[in-house]
C-alpha positions in Angstrom: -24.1 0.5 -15.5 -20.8 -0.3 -14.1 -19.4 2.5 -11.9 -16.1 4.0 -13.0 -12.9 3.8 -10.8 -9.9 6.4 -11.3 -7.1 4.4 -9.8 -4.0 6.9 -9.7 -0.8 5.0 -8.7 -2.4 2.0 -10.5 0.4 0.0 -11.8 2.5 0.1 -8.5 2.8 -2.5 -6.1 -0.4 -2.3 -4.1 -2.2 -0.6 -6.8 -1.7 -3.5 -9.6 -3.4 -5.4 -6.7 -6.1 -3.2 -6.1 -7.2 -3.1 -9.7 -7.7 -7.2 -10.2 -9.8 -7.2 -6.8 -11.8 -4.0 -8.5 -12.2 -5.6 -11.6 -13.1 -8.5 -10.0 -16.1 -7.0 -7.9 -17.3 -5.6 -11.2 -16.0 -2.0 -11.0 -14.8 -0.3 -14.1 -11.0 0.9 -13.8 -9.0 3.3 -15.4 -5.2 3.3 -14.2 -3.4 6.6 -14.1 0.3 6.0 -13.4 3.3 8.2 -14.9 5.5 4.9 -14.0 8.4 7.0 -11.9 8.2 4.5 -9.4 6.2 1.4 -11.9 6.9 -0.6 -14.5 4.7 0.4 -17.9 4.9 -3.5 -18.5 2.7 -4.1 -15.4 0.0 -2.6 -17.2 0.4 -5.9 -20.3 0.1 -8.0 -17.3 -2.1 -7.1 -15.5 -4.4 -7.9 -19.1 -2.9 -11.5 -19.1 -4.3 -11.8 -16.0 -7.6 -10.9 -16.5 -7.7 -11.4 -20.5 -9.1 -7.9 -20.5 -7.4 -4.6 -22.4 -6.5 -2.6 -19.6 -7.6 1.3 -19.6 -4.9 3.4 -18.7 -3.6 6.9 -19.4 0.0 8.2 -18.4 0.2 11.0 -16.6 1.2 13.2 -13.3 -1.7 14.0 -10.7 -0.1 17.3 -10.2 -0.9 18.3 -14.0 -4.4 20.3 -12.8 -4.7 20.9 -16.6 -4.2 16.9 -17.8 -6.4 15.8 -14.9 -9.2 18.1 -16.0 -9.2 16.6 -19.5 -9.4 12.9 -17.6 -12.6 14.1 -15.9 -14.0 15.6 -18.8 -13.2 12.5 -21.5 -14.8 10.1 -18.8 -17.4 10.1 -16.7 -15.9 9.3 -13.2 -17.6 7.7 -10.5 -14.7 7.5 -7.6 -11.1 7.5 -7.2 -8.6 5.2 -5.7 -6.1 7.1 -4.7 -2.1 5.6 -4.5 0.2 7.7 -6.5 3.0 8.7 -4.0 6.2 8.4 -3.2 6.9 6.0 0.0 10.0 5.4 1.3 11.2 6.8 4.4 14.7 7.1 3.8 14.2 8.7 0.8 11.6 11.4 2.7 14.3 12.2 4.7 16.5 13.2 1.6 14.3 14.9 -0.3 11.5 16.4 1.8 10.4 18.8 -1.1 9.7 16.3 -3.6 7.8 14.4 -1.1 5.5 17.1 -0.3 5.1 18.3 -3.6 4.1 15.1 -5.0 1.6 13.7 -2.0 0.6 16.6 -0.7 0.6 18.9 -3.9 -0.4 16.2 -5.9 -3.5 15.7 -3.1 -4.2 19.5 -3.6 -4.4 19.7 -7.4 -6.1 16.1 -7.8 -9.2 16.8 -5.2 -9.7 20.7 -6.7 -10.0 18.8 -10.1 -12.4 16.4 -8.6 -14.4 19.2 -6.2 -14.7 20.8 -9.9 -15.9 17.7 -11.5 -18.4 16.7 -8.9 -16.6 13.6 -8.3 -16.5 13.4 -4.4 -15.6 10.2 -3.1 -11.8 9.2 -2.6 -10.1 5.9 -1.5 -7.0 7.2 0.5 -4.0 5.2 1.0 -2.7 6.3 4.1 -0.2 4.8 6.0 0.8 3.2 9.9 4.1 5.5 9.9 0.9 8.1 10.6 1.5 6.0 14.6 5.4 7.1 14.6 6.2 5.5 17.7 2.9 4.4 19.3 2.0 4.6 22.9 0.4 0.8 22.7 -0.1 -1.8 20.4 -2.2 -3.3 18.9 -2.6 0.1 17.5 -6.4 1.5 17.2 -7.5 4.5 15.1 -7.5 6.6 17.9 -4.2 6.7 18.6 -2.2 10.1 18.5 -0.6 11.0 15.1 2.7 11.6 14.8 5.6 12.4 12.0 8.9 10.6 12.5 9.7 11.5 9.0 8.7 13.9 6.1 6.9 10.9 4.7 5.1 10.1 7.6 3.9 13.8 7.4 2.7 13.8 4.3 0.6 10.9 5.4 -1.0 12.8 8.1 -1.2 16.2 5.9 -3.2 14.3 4.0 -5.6 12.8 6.3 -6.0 16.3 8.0 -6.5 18.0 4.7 -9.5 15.5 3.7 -11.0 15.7 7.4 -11.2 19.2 6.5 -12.8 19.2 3.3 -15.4 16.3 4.7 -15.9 18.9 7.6 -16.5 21.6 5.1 -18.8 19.9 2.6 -20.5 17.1 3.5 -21.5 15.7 0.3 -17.7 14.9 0.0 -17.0 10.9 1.7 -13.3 9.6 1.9 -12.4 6.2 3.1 -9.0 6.5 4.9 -6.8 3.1 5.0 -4.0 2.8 7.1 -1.8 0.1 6.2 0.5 -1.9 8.1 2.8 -4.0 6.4 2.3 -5.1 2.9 4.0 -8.2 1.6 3.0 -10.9 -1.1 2.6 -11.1 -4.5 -0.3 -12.4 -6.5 -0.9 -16.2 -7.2 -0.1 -16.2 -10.6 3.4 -14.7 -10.4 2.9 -11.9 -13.4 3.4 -8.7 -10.7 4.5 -8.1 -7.1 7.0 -5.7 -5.2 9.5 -5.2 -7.8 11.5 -2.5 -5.2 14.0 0.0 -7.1 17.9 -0.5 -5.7 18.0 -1.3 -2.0 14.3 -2.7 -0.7 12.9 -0.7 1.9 11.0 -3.7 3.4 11.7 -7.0 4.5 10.6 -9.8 2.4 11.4 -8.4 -0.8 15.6 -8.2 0.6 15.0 -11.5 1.7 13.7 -12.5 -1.5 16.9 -11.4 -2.9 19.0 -13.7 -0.7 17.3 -16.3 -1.3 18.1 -15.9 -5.5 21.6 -14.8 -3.8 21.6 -11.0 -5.3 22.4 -10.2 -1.7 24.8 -12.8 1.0 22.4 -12.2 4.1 19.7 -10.5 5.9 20.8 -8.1 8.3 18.6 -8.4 11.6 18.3 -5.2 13.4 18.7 -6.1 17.1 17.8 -9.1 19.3 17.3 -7.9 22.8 13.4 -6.4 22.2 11.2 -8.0 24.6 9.5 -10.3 21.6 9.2 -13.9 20.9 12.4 -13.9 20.0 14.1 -11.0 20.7 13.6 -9.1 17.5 11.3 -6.6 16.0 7.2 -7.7 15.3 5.5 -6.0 12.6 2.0 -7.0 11.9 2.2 -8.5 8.1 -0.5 -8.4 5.2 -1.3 -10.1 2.4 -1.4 -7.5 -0.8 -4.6 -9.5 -1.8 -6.0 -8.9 1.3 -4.9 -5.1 1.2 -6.8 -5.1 -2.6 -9.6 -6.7 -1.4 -10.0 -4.1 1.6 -10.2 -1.1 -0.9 -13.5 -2.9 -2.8 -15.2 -2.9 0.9 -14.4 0.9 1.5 -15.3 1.7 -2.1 -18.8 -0.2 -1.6 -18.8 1.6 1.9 -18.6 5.0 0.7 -20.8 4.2 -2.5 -23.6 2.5 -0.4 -23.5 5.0 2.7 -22.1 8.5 1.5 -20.0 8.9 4.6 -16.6 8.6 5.0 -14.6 6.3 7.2 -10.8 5.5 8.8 -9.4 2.3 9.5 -6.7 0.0 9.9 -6.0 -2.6 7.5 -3.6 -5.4 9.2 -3.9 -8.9 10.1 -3.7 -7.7 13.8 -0.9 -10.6 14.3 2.4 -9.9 14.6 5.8 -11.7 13.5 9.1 -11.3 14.3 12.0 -10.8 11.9 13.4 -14.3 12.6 9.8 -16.0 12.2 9.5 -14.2 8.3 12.4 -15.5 7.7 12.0 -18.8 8.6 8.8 -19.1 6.4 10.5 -17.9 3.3 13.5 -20.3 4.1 10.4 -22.8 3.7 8.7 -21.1 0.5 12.1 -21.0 -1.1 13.3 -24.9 0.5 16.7 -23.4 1.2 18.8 -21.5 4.1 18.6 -17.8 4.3 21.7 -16.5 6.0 21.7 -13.8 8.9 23.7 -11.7 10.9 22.2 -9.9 13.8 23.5 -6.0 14.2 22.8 -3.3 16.3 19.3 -1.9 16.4 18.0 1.1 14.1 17.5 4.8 15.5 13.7 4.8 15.9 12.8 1.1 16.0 9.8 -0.2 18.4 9.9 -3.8 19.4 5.9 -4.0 18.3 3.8 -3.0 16.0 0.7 -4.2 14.8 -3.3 -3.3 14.2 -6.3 -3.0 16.1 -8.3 -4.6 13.3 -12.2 -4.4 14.9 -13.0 -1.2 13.1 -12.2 -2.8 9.9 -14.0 -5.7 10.5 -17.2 -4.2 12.2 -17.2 -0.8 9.6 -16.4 -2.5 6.4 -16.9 -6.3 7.3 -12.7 -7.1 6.4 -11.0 -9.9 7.5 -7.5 -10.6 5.9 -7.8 -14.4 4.9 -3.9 -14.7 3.9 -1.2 -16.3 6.6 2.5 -15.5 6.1 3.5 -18.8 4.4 1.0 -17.8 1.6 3.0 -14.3 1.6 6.3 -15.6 1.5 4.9 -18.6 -1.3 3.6 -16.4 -3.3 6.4 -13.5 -2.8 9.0 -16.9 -3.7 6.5 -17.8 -6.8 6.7 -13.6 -8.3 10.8 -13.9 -7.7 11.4 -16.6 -9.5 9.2 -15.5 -11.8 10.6 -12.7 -12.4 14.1 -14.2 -13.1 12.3 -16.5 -16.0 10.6 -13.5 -17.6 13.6 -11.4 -17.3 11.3 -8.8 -15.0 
């Protein structure tokens, strides 16, 4: 019998990607999404994709009373946890709502599962858990700290499910940080579909390149980098999908939970991403360098070896295929009217 995966946050960005690399490896996935920060259409394509109906329920993970009834009309195997809210600025704004949706929500969502004997958990945790980092590549090890209220909610979270693993060992949680999610999948149907201003990179270039937006503003050029500006360490949103099968089967096969990095462990600057979309998209993408950001470190990217040993992941996607396949879900999405 197929095992049964609760994907909360499933029709978001990462977690629409998460459930075709699930399905794919056979798992059996019900989304639960209440679409504040999704598209309820996502969940129609997501069935064109794979020709399947798609189980879903709409809902709010800090409903202890709605989650119960989940648990109890279906016989739950695991969770795959994404439903947050991620953007930094926005953290910084509105604190409470950030820690009364990823933190409450965390709270309410593993009492319901402690009471269902469900007790293994996906966790989508985050690099801002690094802040500023005293050395990069960045391993595990490295000290946590908050730069922002959503940063902090990241590590509340991690501390809060080292403390339950601590407390109960029948209890296994596989703990993925990302890095830097970009891409979109191949057959252009979903992808980052940002609310108002994008919070990351390729999806604002993506909107110069259509010409919603008349350039890319490039926050400093006197790092000690390539070429002057900021490195991040980029990832395919396949490859991020396809990581969260390997901790699932991890934490199925073993019992015990885990933490690790998912990046490529290569880093590119600002001005190399947005020279290969300038050659996804076969047109010039206009820039303007300005003064650096509060807060910005010139590099950042992943120790990827405990991934790779631990859960046998290698990302297979280079940053042309991102930015081809972020160009492909753009125009896309102007066709479809997305």
């Amino acid at each position: 019998m197929k095992s049964t995966i609760l994907l909360t946050g499933g029709a978001g960005y990462i977690g629409s990607h998460a459930y075709l690399a699930l399905v794919d490896a056979g798992y059996h996935v019900l989304i639960l999404d209440n679409f504040c920060n999704s598209r309820p259409d996502v969940i129609d394509r997501l069935g064109r994709i794979t020709g399947k109906p798609v189980d879903h329920i709409e809902g709010d993970i800090r409903d202890a009373g709605f989650l119960s009834r989940v648990f109890a009309d279906h016989r739950i195997d695991a969770v795959v946890h994404f439903a947050a809210l991620k953007s930094v600025g926005e953290s910084v704004v509105k604190p409470l709502e950030y820690f009364d949706v990823n933190v409450g929500g965390l709270v309410t969502l593993l009492g319901v599962m402690n009471a269902a004997g469900c007790k293994r958990m996906v966790f989508s945790s985050s690099a801002t858990v690094y802040g500023i980092p005293d050395k990069t590549p960045t391993p595990e090890t490295a000290e946590r700290r908050a730069m922002n209220p959503y940063g902090q909610t990241k590590i509340d979270g991690e501390e809060m499910l080292e403390w339950l693993q601590a407390s109960d060992p029948s209890w296994a949680v596989g703990i993925l940080r990302y890095f830097n999610p970009a891409g979109a999948h191949a057959s252009g149907l979903i992808g980052e579909d940002p609310r108002g201003t994008p919070n990351n990179l390729m999806p604002y270039i993506a909107e110069v390149a259509i010409g919603q937006r008349p350039e890319i503003a490039v926050f400093g050029q006197d790092y000690g980098t390539v070429d002057g500006t900021g490195v991040r360490d980029y990832i395919h949103v396949d490859d991020l999908g396809h990581g969260h099968v390997l901790s699932l089967a991890k934490l199925l096969e073993t019992g015990q939970g885990h933490l690790a990095n998912l990046g490529t462990g290569r880093g590119y600057s600002v001005l190399e991403v947005i020279a290969a979309y300038a050659r996804a998209a076969g047109c010039e993408l206009p820039h303007r360098i300005v003064d650096r950001r509060p807060g910005d470190v010139p590099v950042y990217c992943a120790r990827t070896d405990v991934a790779a040993d631990l859960l046998g992941f290698k990302a297979r996607h280079t940053l042309d295929d991102m930015c081809e396949s972020s160009w492909h879900w753009t125009q896309s999405s102007l066709s479809d009217g997305a």
